[in-house]
C-alpha positions as CSV (number, residue, x, y, z in Angstrom):
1,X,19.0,-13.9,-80.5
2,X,16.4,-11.9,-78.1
3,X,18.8,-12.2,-75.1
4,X,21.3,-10.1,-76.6
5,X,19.6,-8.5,-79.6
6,X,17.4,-6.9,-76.2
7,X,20.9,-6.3,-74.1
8,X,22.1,-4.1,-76.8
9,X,19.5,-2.2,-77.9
10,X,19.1,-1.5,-74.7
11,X,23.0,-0.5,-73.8
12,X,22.5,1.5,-77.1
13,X,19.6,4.1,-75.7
14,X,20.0,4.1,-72.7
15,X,22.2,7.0,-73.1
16,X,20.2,9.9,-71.9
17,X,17.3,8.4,-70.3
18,X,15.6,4.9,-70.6
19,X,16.5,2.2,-71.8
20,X,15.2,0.2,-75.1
21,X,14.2,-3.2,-74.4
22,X,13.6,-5.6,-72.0
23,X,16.2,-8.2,-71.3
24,X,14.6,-11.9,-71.0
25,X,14.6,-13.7,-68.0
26,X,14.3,-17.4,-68.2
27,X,15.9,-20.0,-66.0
28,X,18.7,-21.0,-68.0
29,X,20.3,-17.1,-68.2
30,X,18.9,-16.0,-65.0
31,X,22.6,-16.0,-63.2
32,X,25.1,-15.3,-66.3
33,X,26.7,-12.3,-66.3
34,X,26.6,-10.2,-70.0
35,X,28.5,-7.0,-70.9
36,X,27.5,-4.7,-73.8
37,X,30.4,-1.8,-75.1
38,X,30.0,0.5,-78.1
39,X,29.5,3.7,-79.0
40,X,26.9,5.8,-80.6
41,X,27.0,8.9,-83.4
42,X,24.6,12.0,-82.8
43,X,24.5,13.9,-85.9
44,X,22.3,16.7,-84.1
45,X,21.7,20.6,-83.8
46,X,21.0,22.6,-80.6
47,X,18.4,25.1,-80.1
48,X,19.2,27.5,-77.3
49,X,19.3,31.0,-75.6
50,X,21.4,33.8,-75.2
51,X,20.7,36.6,-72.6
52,X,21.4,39.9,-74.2
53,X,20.6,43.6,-73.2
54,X,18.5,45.9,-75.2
55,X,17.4,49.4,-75.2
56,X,13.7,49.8,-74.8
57,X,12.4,53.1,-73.6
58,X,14.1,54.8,-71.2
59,X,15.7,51.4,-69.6
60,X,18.1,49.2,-70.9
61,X,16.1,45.3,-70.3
62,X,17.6,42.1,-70.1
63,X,16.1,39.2,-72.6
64,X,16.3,35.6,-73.8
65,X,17.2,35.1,-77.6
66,X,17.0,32.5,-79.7
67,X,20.2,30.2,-81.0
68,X,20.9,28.0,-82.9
69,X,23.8,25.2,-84.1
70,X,24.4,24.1,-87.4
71,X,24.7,20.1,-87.6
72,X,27.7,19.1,-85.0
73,X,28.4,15.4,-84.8
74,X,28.4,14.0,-81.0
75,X,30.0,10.6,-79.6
76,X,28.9,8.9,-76.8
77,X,30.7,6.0,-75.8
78,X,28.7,3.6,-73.3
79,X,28.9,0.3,-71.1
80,X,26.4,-2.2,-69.9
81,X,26.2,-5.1,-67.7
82,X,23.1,-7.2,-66.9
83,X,22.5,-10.0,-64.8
84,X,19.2,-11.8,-65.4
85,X,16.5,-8.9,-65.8
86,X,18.8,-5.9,-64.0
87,X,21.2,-3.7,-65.5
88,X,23.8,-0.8,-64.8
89,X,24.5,1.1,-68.2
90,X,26.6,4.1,-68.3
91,X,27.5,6.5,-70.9
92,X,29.2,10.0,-71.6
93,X,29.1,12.4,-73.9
94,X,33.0,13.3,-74.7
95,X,32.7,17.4,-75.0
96,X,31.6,18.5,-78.1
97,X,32.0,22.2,-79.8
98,X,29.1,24.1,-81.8
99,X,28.7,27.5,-82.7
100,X,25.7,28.9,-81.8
101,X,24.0,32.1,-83.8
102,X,21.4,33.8,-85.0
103,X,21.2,37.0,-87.3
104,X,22.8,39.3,-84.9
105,X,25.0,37.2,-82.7
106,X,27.5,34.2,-82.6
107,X,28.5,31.9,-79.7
108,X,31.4,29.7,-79.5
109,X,29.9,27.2,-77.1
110,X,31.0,23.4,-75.9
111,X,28.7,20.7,-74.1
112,X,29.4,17.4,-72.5
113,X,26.6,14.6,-70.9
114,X,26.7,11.8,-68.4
115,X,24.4,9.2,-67.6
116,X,24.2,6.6,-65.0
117,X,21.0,4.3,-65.1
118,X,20.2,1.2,-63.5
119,X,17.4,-0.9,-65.2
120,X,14.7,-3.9,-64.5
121,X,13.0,-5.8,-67.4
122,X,9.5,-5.8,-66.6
123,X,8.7,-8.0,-69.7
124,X,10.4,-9.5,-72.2
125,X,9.7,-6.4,-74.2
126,X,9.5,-3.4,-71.4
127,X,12.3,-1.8,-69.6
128,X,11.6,0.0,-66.5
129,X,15.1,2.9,-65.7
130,X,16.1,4.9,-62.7
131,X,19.4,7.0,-62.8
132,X,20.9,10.3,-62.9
133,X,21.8,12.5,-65.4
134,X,24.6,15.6,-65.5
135,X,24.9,18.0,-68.4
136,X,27.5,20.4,-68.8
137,X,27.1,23.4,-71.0
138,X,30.1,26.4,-71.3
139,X,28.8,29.5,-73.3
140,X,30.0,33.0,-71.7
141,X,30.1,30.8,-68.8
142,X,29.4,27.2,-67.4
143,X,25.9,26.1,-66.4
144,X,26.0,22.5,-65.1
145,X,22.4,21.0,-64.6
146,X,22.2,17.3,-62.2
147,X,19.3,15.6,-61.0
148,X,17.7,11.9,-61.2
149,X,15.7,10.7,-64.4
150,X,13.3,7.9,-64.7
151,X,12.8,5.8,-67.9
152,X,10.7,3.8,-69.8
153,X,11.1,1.4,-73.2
154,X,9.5,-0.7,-75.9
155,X,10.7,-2.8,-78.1
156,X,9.3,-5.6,-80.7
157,X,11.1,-7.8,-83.1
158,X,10.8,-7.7,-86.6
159,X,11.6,-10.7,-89.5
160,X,15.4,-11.5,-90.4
161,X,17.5,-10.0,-87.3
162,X,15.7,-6.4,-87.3
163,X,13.5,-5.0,-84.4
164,X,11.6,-1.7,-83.6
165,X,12.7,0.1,-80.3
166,X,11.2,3.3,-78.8
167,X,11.8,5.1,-75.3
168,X,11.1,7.7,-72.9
169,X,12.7,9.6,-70.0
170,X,12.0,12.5,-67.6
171,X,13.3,14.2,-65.4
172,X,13.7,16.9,-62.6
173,X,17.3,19.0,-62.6
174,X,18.4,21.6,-61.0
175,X,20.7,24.3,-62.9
176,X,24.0,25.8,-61.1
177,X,24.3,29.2,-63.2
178,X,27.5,30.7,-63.2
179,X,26.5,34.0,-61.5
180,X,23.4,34.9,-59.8
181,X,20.4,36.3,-61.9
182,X,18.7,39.5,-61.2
183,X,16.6,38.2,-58.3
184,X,19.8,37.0,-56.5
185,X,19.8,33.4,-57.3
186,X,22.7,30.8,-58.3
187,X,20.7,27.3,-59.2
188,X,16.9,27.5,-60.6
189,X,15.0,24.4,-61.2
190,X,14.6,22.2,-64.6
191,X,12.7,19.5,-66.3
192,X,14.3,17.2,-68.9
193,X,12.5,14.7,-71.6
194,X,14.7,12.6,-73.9
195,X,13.3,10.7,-76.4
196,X,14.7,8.1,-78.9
197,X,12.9,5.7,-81.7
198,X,14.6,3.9,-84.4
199,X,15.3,0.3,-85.6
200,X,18.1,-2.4,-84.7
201,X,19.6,-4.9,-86.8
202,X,21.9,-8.0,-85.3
203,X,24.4,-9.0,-87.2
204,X,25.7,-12.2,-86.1
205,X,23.6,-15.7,-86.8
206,X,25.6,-16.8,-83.5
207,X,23.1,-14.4,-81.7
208,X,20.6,-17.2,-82.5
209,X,22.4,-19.8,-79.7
210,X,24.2,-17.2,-77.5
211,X,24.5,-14.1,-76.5
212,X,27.6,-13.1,-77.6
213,X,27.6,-10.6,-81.0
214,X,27.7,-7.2,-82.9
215,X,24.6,-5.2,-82.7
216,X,23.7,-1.7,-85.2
217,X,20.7,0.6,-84.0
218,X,19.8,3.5,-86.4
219,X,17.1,5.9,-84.8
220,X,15.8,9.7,-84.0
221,X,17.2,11.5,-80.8
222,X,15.1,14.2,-79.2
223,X,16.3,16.0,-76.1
224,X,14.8,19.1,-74.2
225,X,15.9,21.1,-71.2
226,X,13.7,23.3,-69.9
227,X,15.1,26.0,-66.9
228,X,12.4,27.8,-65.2
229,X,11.8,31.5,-63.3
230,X,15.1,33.0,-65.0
231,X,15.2,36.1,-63.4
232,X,15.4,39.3,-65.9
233,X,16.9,42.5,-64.9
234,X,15.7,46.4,-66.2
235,X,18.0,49.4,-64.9
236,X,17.5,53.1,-66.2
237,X,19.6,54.2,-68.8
238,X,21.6,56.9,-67.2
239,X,22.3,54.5,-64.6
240,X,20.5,53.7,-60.9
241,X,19.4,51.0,-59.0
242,X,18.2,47.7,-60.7
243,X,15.4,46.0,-60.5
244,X,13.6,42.6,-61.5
245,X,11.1,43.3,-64.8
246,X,10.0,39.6,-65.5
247,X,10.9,35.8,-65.5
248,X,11.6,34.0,-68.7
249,X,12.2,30.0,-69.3
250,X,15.4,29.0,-70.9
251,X,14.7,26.3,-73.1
252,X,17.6,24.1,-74.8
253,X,16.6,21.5,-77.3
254,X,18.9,19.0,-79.3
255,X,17.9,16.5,-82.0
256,X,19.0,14.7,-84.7
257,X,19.7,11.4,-86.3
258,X,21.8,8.5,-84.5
259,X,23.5,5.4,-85.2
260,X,25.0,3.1,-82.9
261,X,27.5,0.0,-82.7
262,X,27.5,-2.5,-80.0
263,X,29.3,-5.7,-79.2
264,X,27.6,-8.0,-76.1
265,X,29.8,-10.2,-75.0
């Protein structure tokens, strides 16, 4: 059961950032070819920003305000295929609507994710990731942010088919806006963390002699973008030239509860 209990768990987080478990590594599966397909549910809510201008003294100032979704439910189909302790596991979140608001202001908004990560079981129960990630965000305009992520996982088996997973990923991104900020500037740089815990049940006793078989994770999703040195803007109210007042962070945050189906085949 650890061959593919560890392939799918594995296949199941490794959307976003790292993957869950090692894959084993004796002699006997070192040169078989396994493929993992299934789909995961992200019941989560977004914190993020809108830039608004406000009327402060004599100058009307640019500034970052808080946002947030209510629960919006995500799907992110993904695909895996390992051979002996590497993997390739790719995943997309389909584009997904919210509504983002706070007391003063609402946002129709829409997002969409890809991941591409290759992986190397260190151990049978360590996964070591490299890959890239792109996400997509469209709210008063798109902002896109790309750049490589690197990934690490746990996981340990538990009685009866069940086992404790946990991973880690970071990374560096850089943000295309879709119009320069006030210092002049189209892409500013980013750092991502994505974080996922949870448990994993196998369903199938054939699991025990083969790796062939159905696979359920249920876990917690955390996921934060953080976009540095946004340029601000201040510019007299009766009109005239504009200026630069301050830089602000741009933080995006997403979280929420997951479950996840595979089938390893």
């Amino acid at each position: 059961m650890h061959h593919t209990l560890t392939l799918a768990l594995s296949t199941a987080c490794l959307c976003g950032a790292a993957s869950c478990p090692a894959q084993t590594t004796d002699e006997a599966d070192a040169n078989r070819w396994h493929v993992s397909v299934g789909a995961k549910a992200w019941l989560n809510q977004w914190d993020s920003w809108d830039i608004n201008r406000v009327q402060i003294g004599g100058s009307a100032l640019q500034v970052v305000e808080s946002v947030s979704s209510d629960q919006t439910l995500a799907f992110i189909p993904v695909i895996s295929v390992r051979q002996g302790p590497w993997s390739i596991t790719t995943s997309v979140m389909s584009k997904t609507n919210y509504t983002l608001h706070n007391a003063v202001t609402t946002i129709s908004a829409s997002r969409s994710e890809f991941d591409l990560n290759a992986g190397w079981a260190a151990t049978p129960g360590i996964t070591l990731t490299a890959g890239f990630k792109r996400l997509t965000q469209e709210a008063g305009g798109r902002f896109t942010w790309r750049g490589p992520v690197l990934g690490a996982s746990a996981t340990a088996p538990l009685p009866a088919g069940w086992a404790l997973y946990g991973t880690l990923g970071l990374g560096r991104l850089s943000l295309k806006l879709p119009g320069a900020d006030a210092d002049g500037q189209g892409t500013r740089s980013a750092s991502y963390t994505v974080s996922e815990v949870g448990l994993a049940y196998a369903f199938t006793p054939a699991l025990i002699k083969g790796n062939t078989g159905l696979t359920m994770t249920i876990g917690y999703r955390s996921q934060s973008v953080r976009s540095r040195d946004y340029a601000l803007s201040s510019q007299p109210s009766g009109g005239g030239a504009v200026s630069v007042y301050a830089h602000d962070e741009l933080r995006d945050n997403t979280q929420g509860l997951t479950i996840s189906l595979l089938g390893t085949f």
